[in-house]
N, CA, C and O atoms as CSV, one atom per row, in Angstrom:
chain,resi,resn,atom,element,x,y,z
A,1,UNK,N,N,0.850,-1.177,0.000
A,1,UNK,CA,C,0.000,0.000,0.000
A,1,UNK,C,C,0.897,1.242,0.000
A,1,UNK,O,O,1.702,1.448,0.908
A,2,UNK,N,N,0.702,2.232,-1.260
A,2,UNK,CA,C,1.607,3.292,-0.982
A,2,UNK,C,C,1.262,4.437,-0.297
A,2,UNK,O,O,0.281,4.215,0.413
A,3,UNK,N,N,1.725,5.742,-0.204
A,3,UNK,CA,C,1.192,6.789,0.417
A,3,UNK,C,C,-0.546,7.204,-0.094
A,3,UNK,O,O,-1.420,7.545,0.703
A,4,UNK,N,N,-0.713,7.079,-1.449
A,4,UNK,CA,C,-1.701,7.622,-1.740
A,4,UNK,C,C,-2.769,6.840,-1.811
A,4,UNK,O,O,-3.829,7.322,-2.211
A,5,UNK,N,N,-2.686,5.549,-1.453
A,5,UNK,CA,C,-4.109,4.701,-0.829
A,5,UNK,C,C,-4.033,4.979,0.845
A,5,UNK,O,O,-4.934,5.073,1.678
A,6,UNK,N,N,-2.858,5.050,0.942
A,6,UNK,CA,C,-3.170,5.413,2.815
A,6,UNK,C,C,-4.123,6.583,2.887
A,6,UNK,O,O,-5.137,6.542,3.583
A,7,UNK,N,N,-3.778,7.629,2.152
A,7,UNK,CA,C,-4.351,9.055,2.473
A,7,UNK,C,C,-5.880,8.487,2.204
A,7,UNK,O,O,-6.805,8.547,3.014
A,8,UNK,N,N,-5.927,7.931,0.901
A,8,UNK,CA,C,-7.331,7.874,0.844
A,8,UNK,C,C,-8.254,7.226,1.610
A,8,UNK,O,O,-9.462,7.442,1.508
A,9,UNK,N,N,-7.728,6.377,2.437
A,9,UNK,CA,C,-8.285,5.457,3.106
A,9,UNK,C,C,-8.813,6.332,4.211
A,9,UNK,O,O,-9.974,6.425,4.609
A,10,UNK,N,N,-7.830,6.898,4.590
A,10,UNK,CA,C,-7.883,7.573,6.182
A,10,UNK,C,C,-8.744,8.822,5.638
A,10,UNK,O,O,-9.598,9.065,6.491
A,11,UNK,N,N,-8.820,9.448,4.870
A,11,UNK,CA,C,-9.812,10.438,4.426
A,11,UNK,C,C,-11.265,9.904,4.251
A,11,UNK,O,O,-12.295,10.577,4.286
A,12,UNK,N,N,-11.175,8.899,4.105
A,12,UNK,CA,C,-12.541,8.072,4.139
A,12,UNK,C,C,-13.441,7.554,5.207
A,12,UNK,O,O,-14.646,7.391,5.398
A,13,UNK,N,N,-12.250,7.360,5.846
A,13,UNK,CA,C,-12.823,6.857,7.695
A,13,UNK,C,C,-12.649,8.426,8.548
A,13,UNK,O,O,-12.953,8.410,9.740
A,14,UNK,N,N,-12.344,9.268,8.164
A,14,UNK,CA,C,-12.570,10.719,8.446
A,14,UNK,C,C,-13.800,10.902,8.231
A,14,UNK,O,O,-14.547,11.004,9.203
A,15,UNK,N,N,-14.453,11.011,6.565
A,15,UNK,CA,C,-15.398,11.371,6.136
A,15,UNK,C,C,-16.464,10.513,6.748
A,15,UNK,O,O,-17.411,11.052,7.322
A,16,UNK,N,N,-16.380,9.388,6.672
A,16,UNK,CA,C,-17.348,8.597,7.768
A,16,UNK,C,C,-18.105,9.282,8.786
A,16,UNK,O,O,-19.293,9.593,8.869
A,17,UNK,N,N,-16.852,9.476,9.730
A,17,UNK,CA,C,-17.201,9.506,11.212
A,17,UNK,C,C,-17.652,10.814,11.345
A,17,UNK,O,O,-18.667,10.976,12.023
A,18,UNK,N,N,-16.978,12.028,10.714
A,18,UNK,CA,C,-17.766,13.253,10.165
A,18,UNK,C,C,-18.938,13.064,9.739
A,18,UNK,O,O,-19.638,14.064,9.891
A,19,UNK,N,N,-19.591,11.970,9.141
A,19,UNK,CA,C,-21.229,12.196,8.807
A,19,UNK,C,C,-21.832,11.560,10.324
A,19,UNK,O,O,-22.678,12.049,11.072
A,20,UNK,N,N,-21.002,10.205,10.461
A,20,UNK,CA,C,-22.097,10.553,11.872
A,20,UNK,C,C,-21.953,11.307,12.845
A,20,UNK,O,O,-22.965,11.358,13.544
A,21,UNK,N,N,-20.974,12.024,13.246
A,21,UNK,CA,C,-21.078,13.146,14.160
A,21,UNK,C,C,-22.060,13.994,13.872
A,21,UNK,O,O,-22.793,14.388,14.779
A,22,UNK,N,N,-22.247,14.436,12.494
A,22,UNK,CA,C,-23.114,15.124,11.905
A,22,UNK,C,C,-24.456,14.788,12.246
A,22,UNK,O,O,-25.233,15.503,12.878
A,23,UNK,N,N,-24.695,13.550,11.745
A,23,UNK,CA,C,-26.339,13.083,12.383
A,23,UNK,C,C,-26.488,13.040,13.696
A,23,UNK,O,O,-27.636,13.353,14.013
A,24,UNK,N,N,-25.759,12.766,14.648
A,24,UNK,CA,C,-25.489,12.604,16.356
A,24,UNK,C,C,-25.885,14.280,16.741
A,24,UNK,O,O,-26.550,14.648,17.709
A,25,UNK,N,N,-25.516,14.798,16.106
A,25,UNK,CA,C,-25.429,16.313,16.538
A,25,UNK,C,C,-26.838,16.717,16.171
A,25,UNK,O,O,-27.534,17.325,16.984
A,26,UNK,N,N,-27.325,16.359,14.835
A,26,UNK,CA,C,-28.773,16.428,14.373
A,26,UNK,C,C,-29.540,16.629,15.382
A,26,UNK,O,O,-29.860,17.606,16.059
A,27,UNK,N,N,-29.855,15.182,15.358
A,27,UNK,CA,C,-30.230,14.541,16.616
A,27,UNK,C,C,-30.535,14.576,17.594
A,27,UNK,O,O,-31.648,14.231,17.989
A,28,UNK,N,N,-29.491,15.073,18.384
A,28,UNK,CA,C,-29.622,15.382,19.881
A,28,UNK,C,C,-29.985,16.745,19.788
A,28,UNK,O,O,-30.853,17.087,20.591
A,29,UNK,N,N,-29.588,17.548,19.084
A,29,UNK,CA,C,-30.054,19.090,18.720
A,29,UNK,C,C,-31.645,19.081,18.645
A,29,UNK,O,O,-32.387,19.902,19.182
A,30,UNK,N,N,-31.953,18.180,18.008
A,30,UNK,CA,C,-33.657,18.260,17.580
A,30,UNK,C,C,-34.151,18.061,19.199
A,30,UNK,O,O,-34.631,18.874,19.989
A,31,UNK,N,N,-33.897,16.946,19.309
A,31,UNK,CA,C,-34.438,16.118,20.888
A,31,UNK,C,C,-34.626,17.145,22.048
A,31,UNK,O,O,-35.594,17.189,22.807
A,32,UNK,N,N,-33.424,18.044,22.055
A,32,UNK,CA,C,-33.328,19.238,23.202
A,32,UNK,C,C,-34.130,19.890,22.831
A,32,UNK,O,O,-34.851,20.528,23.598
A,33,UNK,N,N,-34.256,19.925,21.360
A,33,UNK,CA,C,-35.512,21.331,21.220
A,33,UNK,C,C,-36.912,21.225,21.528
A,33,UNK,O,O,-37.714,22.105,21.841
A,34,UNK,N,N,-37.115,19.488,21.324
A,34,UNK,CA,C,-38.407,19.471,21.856
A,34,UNK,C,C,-38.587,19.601,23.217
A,34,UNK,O,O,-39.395,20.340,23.779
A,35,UNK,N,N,-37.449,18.518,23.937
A,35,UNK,CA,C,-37.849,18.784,25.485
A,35,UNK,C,C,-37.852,20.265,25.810
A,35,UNK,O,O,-38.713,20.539,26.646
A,36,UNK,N,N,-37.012,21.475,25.319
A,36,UNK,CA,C,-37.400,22.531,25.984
A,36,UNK,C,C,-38.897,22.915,25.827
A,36,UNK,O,O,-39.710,23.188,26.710
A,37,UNK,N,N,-39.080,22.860,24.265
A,37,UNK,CA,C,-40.544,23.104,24.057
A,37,UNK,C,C,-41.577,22.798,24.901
A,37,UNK,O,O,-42.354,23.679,25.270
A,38,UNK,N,N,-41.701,21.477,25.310
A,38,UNK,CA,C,-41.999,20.614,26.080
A,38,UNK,C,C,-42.403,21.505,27.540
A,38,UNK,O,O,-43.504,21.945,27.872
A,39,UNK,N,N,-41.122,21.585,28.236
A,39,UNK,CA,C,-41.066,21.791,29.443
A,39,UNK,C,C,-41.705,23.799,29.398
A,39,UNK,O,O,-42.517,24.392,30.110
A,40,UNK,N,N,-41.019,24.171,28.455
A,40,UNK,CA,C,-41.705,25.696,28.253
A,40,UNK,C,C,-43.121,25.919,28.385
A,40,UNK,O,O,-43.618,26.728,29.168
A,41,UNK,N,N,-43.934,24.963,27.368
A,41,UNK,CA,C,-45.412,25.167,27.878
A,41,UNK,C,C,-45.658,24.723,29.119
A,41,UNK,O,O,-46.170,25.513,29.912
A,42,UNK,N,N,-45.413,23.665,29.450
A,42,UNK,CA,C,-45.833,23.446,30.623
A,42,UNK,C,C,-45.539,24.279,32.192
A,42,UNK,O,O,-45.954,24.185,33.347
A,43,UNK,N,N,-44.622,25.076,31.464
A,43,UNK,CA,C,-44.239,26.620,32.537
A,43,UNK,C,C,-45.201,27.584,31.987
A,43,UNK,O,O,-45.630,28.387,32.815
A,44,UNK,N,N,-45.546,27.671,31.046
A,44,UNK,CA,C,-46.629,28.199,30.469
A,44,UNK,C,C,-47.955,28.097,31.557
A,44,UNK,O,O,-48.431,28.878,32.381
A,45,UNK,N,N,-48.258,26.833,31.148
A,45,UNK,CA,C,-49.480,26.278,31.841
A,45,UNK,C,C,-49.658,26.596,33.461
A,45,UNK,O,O,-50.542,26.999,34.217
A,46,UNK,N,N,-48.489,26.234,33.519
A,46,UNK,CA,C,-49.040,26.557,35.251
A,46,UNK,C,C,-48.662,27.949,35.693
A,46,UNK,O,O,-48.683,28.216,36.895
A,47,UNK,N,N,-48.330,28.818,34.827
A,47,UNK,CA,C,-48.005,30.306,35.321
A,47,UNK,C,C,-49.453,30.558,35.547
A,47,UNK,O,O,-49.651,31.086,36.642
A,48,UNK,N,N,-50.703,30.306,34.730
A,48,UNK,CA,C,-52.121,30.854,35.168
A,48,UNK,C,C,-52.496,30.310,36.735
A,48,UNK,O,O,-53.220,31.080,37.367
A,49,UNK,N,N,-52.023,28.895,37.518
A,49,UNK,CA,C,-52.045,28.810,38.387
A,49,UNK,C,C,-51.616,28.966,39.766
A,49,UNK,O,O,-51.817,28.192,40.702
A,50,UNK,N,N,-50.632,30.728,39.760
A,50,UNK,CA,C,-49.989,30.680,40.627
A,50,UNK,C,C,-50.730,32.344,40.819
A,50,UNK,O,O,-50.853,33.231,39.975
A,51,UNK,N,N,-51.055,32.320,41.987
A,51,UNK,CA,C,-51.879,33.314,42.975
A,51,UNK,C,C,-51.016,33.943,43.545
A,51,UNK,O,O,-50.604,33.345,44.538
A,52,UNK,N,N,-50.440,35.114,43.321
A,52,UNK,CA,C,-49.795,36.197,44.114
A,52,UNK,C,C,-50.664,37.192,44.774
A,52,UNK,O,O,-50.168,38.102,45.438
């Protein structure tokens, strides 16, 4: 194997792991957005039930 299948190889298992970081990041990005959403209304909701 000479230099220029090494490079390519390793640029490949780069590019890989770069797409799933990419989707991982998606992902968990989306997920947080709902739970805030989530938890926001429901601070929502009970702000009408608090009697000062």
């Amino acid at each position: 194997m000479n230099e220029n299948e090494k490079a390519v190889k390793t640029m490949s298992k780069v590019g890989k792991w770069n797409l799933v970081l990419g989707i991982v990041t998606i992902v968990s990005g989306i997920s947080m957005g709902v739970v805030l959403i989530v938890h926001g209304a429901k601070l929502i909701r009970q702000k009408y039930q608090i009697l000062i």
